[in-house]
C-alpha positions in Angstrom: -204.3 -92.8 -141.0 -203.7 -96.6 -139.5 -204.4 -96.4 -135.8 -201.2 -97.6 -133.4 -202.1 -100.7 -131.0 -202.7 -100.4 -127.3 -200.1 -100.3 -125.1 -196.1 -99.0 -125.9 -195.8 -98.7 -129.9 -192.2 -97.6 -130.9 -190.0 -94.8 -129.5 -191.0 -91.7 -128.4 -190.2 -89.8 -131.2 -192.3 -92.4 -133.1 -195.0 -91.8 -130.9 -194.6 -87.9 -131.2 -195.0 -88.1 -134.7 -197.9 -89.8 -134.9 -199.8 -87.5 -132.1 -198.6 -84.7 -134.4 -199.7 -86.0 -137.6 -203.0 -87.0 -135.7 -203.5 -83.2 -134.6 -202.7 -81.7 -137.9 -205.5 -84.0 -139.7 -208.3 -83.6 -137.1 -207.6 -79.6 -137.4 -207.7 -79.6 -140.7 -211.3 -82.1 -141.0 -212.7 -79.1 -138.6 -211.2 -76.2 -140.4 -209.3 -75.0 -137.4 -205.6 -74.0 -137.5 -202.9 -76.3 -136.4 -201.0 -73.5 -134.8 -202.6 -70.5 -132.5 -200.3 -67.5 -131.8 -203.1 -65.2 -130.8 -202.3 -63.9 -127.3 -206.3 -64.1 -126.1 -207.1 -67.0 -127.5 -204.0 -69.0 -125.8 -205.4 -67.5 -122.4 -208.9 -68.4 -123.2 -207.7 -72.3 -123.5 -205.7 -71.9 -120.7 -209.0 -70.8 -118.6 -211.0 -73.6 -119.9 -208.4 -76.1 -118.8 -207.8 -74.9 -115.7 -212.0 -75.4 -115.1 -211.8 -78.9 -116.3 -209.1 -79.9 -113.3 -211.7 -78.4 -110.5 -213.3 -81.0 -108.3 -216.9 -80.5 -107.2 -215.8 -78.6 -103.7 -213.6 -76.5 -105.6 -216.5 -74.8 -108.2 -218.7 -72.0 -107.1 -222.0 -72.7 -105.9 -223.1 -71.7 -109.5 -221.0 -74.7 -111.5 -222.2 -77.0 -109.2 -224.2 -80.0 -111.1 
């Protein structure tokens, strides 16, 4: 898959199609599915980007680094 250059590279829908195709390939080199419909692992996801938004004072003591 050729790699778009930096900066704005065609319309949006051009743009969406590539991140798509993108997503598909890399889930398919790792042998994950493209697609996840499974209620608890959707809210697990969810969980694990709402840590990665957290500043330092907003983590417990314990996630401090």
């Amino acid at each position: 898959m050729d790699h778009l250059p930096a900066g704005l590279s065609g319309t949006d829908e051009q743009f969406a199609a590539h991140a798509r195709a993108w997503a598909e390939q890399t889930c398919i080199e790792q042998g994950v599915a493209v697609k996840v419909s499974d209620p608890l692992t959707i809210a697990k996801v969810g969980e694990l980007l709402a840590q990665g938004r957290q500043t330092g004072r907003k983590r417990d003591g314990s996630k401090r680094l």
